[in-house]
KELODO-5619 format. One record per residue (C-alpha): x, y, z. Coordinates in nm, 4 decimals. Layout:
REM residues N
+----------+----------+----------+
|       px |       py |       pz |
+----------+----------+----------+
|        X |        Y |        Z |
...
+----------+----------+----------+
//
This chain:
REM residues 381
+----------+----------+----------+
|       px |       py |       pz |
+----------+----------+----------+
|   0.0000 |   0.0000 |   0.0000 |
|   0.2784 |   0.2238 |   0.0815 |
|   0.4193 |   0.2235 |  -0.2697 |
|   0.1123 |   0.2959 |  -0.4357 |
|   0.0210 |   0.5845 |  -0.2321 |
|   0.3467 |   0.6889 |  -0.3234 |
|   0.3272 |   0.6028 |  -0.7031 |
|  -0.0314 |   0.7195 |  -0.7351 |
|   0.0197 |   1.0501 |  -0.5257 |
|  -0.3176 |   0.9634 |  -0.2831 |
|  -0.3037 |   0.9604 |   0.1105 |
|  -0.3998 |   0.6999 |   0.3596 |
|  -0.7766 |   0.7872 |   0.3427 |
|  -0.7846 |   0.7179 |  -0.0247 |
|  -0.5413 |   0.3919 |   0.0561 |
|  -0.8235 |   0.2699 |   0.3027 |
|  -1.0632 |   0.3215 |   0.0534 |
|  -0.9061 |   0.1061 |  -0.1710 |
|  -0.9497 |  -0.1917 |   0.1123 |
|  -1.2757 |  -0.0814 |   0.2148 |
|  -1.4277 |  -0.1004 |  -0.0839 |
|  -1.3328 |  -0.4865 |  -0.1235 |
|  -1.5008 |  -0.5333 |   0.1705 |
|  -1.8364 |  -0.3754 |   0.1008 |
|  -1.8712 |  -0.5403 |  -0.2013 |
|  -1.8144 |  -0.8630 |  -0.0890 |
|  -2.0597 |  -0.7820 |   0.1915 |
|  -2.3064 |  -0.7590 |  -0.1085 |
|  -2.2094 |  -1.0089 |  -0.3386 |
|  -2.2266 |  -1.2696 |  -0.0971 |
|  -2.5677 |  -1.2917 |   0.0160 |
|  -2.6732 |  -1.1540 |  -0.3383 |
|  -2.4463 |  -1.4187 |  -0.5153 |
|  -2.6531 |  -1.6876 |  -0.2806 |
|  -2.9735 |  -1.5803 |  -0.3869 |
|  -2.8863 |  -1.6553 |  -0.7534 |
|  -2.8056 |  -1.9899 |  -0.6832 |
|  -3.1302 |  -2.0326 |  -0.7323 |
|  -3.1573 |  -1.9398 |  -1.0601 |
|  -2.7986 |  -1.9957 |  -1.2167 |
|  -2.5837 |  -2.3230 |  -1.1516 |
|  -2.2948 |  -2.2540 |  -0.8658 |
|  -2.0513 |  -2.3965 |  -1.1306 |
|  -2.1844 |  -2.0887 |  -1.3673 |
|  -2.1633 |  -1.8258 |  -1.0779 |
|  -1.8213 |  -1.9608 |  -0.9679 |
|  -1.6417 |  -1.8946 |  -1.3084 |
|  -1.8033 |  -1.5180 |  -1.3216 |
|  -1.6110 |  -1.4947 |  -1.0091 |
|  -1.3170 |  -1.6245 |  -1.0790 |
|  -1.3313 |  -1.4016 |  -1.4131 |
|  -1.4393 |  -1.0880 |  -1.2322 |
|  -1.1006 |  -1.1361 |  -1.0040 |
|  -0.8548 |  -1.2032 |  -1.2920 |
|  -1.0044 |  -0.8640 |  -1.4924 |
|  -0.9823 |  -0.6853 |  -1.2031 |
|  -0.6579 |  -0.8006 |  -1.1406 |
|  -0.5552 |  -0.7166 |  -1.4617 |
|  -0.6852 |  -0.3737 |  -1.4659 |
|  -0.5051 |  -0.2925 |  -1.1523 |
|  -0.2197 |  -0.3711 |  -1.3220 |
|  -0.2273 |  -0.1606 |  -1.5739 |
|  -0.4270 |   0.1276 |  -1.3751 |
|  -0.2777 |   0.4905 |  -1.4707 |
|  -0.4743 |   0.6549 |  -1.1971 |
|  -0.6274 |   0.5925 |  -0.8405 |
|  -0.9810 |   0.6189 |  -1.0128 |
|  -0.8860 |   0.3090 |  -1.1974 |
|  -0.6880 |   0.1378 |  -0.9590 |
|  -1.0418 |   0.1431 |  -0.7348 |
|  -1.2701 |   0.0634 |  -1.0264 |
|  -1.0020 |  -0.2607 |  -1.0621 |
|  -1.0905 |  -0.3431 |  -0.6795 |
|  -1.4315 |  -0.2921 |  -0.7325 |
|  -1.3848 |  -0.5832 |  -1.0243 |
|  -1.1701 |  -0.7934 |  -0.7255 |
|  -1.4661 |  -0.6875 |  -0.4612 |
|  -1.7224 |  -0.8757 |  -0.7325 |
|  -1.5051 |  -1.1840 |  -0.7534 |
|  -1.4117 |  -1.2096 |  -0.3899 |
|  -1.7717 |  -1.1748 |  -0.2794 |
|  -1.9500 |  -1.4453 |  -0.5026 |
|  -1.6657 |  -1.7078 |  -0.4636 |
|  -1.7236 |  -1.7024 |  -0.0926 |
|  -2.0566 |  -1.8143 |  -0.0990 |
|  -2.0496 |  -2.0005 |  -0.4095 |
|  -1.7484 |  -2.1984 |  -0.3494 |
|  -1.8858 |  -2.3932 |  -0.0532 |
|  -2.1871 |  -2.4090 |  -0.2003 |
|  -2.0384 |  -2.6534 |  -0.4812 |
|  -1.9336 |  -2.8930 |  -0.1906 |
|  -2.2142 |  -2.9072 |  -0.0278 |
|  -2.3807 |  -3.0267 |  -0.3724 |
|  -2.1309 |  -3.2412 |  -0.4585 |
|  -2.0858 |  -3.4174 |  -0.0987 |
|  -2.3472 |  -3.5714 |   0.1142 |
|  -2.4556 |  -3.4592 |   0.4145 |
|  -2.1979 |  -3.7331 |   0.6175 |
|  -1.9147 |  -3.6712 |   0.4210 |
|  -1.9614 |  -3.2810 |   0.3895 |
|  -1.7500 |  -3.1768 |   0.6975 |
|  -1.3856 |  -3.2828 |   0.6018 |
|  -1.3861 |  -3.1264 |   0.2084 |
|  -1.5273 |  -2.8169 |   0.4422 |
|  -1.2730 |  -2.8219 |   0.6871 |
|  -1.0439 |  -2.7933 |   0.3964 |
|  -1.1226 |  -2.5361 |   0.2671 |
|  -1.1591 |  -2.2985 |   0.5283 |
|  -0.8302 |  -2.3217 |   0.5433 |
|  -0.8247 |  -2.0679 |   0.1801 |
|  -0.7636 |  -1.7330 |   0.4062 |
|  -0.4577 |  -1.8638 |   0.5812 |
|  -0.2634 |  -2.0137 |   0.3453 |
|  -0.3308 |  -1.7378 |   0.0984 |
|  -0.2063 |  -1.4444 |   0.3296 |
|   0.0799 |  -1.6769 |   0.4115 |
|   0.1604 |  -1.7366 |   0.0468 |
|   0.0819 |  -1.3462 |  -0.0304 |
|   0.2358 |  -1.1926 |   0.2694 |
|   0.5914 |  -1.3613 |   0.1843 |
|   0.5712 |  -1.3488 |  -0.2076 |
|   0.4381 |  -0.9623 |  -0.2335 |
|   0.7823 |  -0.8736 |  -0.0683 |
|   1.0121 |  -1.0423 |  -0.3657 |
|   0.7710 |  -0.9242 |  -0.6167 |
|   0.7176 |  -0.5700 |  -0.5246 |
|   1.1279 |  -0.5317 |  -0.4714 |
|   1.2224 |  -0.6922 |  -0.7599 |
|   0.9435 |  -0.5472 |  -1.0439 |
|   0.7289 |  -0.3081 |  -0.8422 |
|   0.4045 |  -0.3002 |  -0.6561 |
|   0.1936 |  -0.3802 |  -1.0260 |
|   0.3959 |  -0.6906 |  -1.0448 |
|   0.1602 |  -0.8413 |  -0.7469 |
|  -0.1257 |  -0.7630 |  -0.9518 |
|   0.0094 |  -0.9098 |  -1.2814 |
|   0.1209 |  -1.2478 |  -1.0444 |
|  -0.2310 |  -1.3357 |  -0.9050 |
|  -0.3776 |  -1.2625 |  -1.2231 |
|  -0.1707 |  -1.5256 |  -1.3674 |
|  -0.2716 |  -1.7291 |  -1.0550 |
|  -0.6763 |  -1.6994 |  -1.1756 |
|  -0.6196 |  -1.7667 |  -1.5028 |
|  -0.4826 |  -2.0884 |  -1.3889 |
|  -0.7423 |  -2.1278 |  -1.1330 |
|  -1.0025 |  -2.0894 |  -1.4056 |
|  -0.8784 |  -2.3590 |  -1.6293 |
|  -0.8283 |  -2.6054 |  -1.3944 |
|  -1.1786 |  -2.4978 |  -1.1888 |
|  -1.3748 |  -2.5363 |  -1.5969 |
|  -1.2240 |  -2.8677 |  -1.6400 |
|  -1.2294 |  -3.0321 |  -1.2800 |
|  -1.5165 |  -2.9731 |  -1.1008 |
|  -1.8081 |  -3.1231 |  -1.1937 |
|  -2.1519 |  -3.0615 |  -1.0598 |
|  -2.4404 |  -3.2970 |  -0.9849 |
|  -2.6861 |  -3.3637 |  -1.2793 |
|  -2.9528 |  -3.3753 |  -1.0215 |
|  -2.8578 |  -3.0907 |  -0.8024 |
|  -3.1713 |  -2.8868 |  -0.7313 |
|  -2.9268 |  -2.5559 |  -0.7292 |
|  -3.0038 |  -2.3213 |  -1.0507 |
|  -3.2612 |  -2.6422 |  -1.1745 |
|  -3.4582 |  -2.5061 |  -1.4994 |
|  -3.7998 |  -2.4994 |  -1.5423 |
|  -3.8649 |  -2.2717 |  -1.2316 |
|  -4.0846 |  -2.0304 |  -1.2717 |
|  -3.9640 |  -1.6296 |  -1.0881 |
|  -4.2156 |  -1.6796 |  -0.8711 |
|  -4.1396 |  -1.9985 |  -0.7286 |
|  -3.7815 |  -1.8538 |  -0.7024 |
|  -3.8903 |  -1.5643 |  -0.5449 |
|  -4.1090 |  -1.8248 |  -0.3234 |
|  -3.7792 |  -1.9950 |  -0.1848 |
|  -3.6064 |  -1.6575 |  -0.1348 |
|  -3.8544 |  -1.6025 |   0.0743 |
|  -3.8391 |  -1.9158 |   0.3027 |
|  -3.4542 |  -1.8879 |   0.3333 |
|  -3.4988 |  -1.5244 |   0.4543 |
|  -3.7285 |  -1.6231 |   0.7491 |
|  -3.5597 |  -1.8723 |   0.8768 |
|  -3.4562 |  -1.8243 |   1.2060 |
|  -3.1562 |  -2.1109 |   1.2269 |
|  -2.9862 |  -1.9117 |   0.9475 |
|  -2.9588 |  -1.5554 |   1.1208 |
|  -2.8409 |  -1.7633 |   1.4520 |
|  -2.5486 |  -1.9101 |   1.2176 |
|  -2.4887 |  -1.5526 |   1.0633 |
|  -2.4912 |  -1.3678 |   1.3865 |
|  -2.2174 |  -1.6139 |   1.5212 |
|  -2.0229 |  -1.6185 |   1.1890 |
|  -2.0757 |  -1.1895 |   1.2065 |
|  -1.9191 |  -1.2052 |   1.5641 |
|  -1.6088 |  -1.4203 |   1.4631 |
|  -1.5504 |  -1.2151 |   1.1580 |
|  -1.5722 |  -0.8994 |   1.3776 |
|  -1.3440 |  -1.0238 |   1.6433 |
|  -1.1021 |  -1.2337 |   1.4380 |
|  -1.0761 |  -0.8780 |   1.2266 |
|  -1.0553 |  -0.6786 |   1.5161 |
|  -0.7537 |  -0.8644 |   1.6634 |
|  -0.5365 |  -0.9441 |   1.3480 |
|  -0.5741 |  -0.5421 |   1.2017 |
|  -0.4853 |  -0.4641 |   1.5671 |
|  -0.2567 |  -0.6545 |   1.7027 |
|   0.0759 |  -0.5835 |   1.5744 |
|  -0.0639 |  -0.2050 |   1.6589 |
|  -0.1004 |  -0.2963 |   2.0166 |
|   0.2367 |  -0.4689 |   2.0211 |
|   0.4257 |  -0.1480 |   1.9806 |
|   0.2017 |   0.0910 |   2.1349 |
|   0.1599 |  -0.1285 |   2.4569 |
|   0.4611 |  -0.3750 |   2.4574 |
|   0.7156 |  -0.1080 |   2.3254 |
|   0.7978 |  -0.3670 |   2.0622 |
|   0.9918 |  -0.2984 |   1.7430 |
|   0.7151 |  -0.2654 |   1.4507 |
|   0.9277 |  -0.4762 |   1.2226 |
|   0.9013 |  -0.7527 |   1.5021 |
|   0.5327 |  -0.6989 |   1.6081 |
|   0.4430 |  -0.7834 |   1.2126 |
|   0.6496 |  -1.1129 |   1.2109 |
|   0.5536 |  -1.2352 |   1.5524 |
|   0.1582 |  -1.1477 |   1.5189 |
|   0.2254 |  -1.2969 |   1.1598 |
|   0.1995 |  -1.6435 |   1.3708 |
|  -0.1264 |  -1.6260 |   1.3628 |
|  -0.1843 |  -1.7454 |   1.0324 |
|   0.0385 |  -2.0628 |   1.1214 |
|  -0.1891 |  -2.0907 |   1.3838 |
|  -0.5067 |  -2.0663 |   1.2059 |
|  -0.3809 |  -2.3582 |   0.9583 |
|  -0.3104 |  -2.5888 |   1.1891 |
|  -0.6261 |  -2.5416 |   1.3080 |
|  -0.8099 |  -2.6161 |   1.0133 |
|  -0.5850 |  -2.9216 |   0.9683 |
|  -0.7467 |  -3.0087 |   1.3718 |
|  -1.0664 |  -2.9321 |   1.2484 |
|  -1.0924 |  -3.1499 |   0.9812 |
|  -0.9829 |  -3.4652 |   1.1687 |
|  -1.2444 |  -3.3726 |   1.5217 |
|  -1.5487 |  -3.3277 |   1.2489 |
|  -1.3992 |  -3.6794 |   1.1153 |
|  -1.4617 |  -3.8518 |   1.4135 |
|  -1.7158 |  -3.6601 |   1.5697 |
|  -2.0577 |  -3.7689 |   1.5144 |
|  -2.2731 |  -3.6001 |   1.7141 |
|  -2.4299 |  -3.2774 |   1.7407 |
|  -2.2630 |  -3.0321 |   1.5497 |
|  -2.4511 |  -2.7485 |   1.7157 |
|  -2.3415 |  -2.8615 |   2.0291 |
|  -1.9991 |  -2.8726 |   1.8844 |
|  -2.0711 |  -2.4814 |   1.7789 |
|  -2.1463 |  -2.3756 |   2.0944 |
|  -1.8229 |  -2.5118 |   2.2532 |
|  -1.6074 |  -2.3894 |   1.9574 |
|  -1.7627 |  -2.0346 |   2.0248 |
|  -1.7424 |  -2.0393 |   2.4514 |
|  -1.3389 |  -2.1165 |   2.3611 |
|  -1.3339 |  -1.8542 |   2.0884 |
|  -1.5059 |  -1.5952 |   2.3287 |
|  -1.2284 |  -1.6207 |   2.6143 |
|  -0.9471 |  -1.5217 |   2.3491 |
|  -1.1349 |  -1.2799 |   2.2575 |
|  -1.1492 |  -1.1532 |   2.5701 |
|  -0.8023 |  -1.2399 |   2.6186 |
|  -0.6873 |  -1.1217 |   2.3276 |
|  -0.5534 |  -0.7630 |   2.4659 |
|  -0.4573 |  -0.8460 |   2.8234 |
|  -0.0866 |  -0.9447 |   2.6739 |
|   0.1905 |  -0.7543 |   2.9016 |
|   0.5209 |  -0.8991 |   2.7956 |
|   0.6851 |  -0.9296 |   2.3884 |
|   0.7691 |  -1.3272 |   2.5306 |
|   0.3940 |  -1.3710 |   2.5311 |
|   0.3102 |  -1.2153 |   2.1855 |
|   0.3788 |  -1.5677 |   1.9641 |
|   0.2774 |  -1.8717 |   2.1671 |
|  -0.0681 |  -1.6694 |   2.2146 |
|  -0.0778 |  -1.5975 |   1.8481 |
|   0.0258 |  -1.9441 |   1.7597 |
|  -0.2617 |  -2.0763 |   1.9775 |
|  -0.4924 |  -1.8087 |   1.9230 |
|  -0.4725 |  -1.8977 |   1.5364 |
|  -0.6077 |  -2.2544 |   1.6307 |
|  -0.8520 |  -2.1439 |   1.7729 |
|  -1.0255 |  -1.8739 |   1.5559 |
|  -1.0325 |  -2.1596 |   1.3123 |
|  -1.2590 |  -2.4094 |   1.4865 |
|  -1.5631 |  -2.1899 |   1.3820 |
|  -1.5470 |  -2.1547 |   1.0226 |
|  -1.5424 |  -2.5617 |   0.9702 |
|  -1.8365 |  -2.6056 |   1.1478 |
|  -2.0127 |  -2.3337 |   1.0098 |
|  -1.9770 |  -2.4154 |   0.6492 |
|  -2.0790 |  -2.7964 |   0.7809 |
|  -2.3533 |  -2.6993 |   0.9544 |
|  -2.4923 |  -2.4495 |   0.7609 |
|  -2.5995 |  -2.6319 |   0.4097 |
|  -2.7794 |  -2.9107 |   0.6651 |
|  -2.9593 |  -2.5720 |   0.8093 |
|  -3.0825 |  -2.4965 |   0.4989 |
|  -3.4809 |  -2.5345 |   0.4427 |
|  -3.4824 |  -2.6719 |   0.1129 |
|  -3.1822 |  -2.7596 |  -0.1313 |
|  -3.2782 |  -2.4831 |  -0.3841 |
|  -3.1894 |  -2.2478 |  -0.1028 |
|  -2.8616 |  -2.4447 |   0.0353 |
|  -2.6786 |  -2.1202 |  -0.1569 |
|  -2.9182 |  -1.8722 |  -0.0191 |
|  -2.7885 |  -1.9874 |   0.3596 |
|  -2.3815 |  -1.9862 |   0.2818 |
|  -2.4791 |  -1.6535 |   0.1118 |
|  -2.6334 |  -1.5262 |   0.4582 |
|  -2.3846 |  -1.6815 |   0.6881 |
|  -2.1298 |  -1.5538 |   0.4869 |
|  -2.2123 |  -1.2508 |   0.3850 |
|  -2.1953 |  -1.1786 |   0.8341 |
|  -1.8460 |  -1.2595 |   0.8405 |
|  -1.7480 |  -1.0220 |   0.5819 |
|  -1.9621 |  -0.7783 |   0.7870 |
|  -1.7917 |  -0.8361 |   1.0746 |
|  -1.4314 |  -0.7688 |   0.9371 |
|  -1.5827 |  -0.4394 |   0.7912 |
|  -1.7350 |  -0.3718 |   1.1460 |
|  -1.4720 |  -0.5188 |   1.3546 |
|  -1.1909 |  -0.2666 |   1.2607 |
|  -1.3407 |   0.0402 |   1.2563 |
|  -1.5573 |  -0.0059 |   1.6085 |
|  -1.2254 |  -0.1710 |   1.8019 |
|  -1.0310 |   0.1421 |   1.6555 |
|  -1.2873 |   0.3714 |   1.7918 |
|  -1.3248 |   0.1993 |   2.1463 |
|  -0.9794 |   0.2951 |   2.2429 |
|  -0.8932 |   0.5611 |   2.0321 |
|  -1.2139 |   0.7407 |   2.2751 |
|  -1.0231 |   0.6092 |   2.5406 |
|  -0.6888 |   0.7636 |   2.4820 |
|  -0.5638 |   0.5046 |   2.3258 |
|  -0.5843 |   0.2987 |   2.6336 |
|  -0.5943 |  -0.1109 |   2.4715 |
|  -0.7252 |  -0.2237 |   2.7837 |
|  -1.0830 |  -0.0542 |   2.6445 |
|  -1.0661 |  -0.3258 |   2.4151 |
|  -1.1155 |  -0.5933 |   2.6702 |
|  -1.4596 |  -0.5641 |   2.7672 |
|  -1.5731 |  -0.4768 |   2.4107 |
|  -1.4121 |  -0.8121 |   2.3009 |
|  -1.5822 |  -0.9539 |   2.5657 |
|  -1.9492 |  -0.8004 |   2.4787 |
|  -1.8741 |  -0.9485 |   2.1013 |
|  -1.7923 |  -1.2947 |   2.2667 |
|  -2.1161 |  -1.3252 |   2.4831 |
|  -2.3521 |  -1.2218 |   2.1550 |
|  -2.1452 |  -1.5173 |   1.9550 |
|  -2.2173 |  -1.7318 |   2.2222 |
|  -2.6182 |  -1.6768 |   2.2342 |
|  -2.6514 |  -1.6652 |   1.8449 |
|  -2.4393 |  -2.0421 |   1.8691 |
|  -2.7394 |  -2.1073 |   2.1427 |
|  -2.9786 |  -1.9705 |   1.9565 |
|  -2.8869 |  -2.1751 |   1.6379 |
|  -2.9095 |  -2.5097 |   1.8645 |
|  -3.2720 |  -2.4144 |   1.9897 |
|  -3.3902 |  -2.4105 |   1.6570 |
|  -3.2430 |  -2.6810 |   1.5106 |
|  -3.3441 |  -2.9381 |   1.7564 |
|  -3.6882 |  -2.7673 |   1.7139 |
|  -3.7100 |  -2.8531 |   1.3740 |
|  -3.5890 |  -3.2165 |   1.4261 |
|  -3.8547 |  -3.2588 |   1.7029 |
|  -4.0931 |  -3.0984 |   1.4721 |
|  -3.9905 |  -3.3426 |   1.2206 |
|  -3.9975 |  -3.6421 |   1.4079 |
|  -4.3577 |  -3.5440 |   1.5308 |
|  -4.4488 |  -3.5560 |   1.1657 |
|  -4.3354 |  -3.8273 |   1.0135 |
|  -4.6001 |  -4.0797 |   1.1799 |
|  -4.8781 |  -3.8410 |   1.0388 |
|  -4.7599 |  -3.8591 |   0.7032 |
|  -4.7340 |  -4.2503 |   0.7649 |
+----------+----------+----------+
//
């Protein structure tokens, strides 16, 4: 970022605005991008995506001016947004509903390694060609990612996602189920609450580092930056407890979001440098037992399978809300208070305790709906 405002002649305002406006559209995109599901086949939606990234890409690239470069992450903003609700949405149709969790598990694991793989490349790139060349290098990435994604994946004939011979108003009919029901929000407020304290604490941390640890900044970015080794071997821990766990997932939320909500709380109490990567380290294990579960639980939450990409498109759409929220509100908590990081402890905490009743709250109404269930089935008989 520092290069471009340089190159570009804009100031951090404008530089912020070329983040923020990622995030808002992906805010969009995702719960819009699940709606069309049920219209357009995932597989369909999924290559837009993937093209909307590698023009953007490639327009930022070649951007003269800081109009362009934010009309090229407006492109990015389309991509990013869509392939976060879409992409999960293709596993759930392609894997049953007992062999969903592990290809989920997996994946969540896409934010980790790619700021790990970004962070580290970005700095031989950028030194060696420029700050373009990082554009021109995951551009190259996409196209690749859209060859293999058109010839590899292959979708269910009898998916009901995108089926033809719907009429609008029967779409609009199925919309309307998805967007009353109740299980869904509960998942989204929990996945909002992660988003917004996961966000909160990775933006701030190496921040915090120097301004209450008197650590170097070069060494509050690399040992904060163990977070993201963290957060994959947590994915990889993920993947083998939803393995072997059989039971209630729900039940399994609610624990993964109590644990979550104590680093949260914990997550600005830190009063020596010695402490900064084992807590980081652990902290990144952590923060990644929620988004397995939720991208297993969530397609089973669903109330019909037209609607399966409405749901990730709601539950996702939250987390990308929270990240957006998450940053500016934590900044604003102790900037009012002097820049005092202890202020951030009992906010933290606040965004913990509403995690932990939407995780409740999505339990309640799922075992509702399998008692209500149960109760029916001898009636139909």
């Amino acid at each position: 970022m520092t290069a471009a405002m340089a190159d570009l002649g804009i100031g951090l305002t404008q530089g912020g605005l070329l983040m923020s406006i990622v995030a808002i559209t992906a805010i969009v995109l995702a719960l819009f991008g699940g709606m069309l599901t049920v219209r357009f086949r995932p597989k369909t939606l999924a290559i837009a995506a993937i093209c909307c990234a590698l023009a953007g890409n490639l327009v930022g690239y070649a951007a003269p001016s800081f109009e362009l470069l934010l009309f090229s992450r407006l492109l990015e903003g389309l991509g990013y947004g869509l392939q976060t609700a879409i992409m999960p949405t293709i596993i759930a149709e392609i894997f049953p509903e007992n062999k969903r969790s592990i290809p989920m598990a997996l994946y969540s694991m896409w934010v980790s390694i790619g700021m790990l793989f970004i962070f580290n490349f970005s700095n031989v790139l950028s030194v060696s060609w420029g700050w373009r060349s990082c554009w021109l290098f995951c551009a190259a990435l996409f196209l690749v990612a859209l060859v293999l994604f058109a010839f590899v994946v292959k979708e269910p004939q009898d998916s009901a996602l995108g089926a033809d011979g719907t009429t609008w108003q029967e779409q609009k009919r199925a919309i309307g189920i998805e967007a009353k029901n109740p299980s869904i929000w509960c998942l989204t407020l929990v996945f909002t609450i992660f988003g917004l304290g996961c966000s909160a604490f990775s933006t701030f941390a190496p921040t915090f580092c120097v301004q209450a640890l008197g650590m170097d900044p070069a060494a509050a970015n690399t040992d904060t930056g163990f977070l993201t080794f963290g957060m994959i071997a947590g994915a990889l821990m993920m993947t083998g407890i939803l393995a072997v766990y059989r039971r209630s997932r729900s039940v399994l939320l609610i624990v993964a979001t109590v644990i979550t909500g104590v680093f949260f709380a914990l997550s600005f109490l830190l009063n020596a440098p010695w402490q900064v990567i084992p807590f980081c380290l652990v902290n990144g294990v952590v923060l990644q037992t929620i988004p397995p579960i939720v991208f297993a639980v969530c397609p089973s939450a669903a109330m019909q399978p037209r609607t399966v990409g409405m749901a990730l498109g709601i539950a996702t759409a939250g987390d990308h809300l929270g990240a957006f929220v998450g940053t500016v509100a934590l900044g604003a908590i102790v900037e009012s208070a002097g820049n005092d990081w202890l202020a951030a402890v009992p906010a933290m905490a606040v965004f913990a305790v509403v995690g932990v009743l939407g995780a409740i709250g999505f339990h309640y109404f799922m075992k509702k709906r399998a008692a209500q269930a149960f109760t029916a089935e001898p009636a139909e008989a």
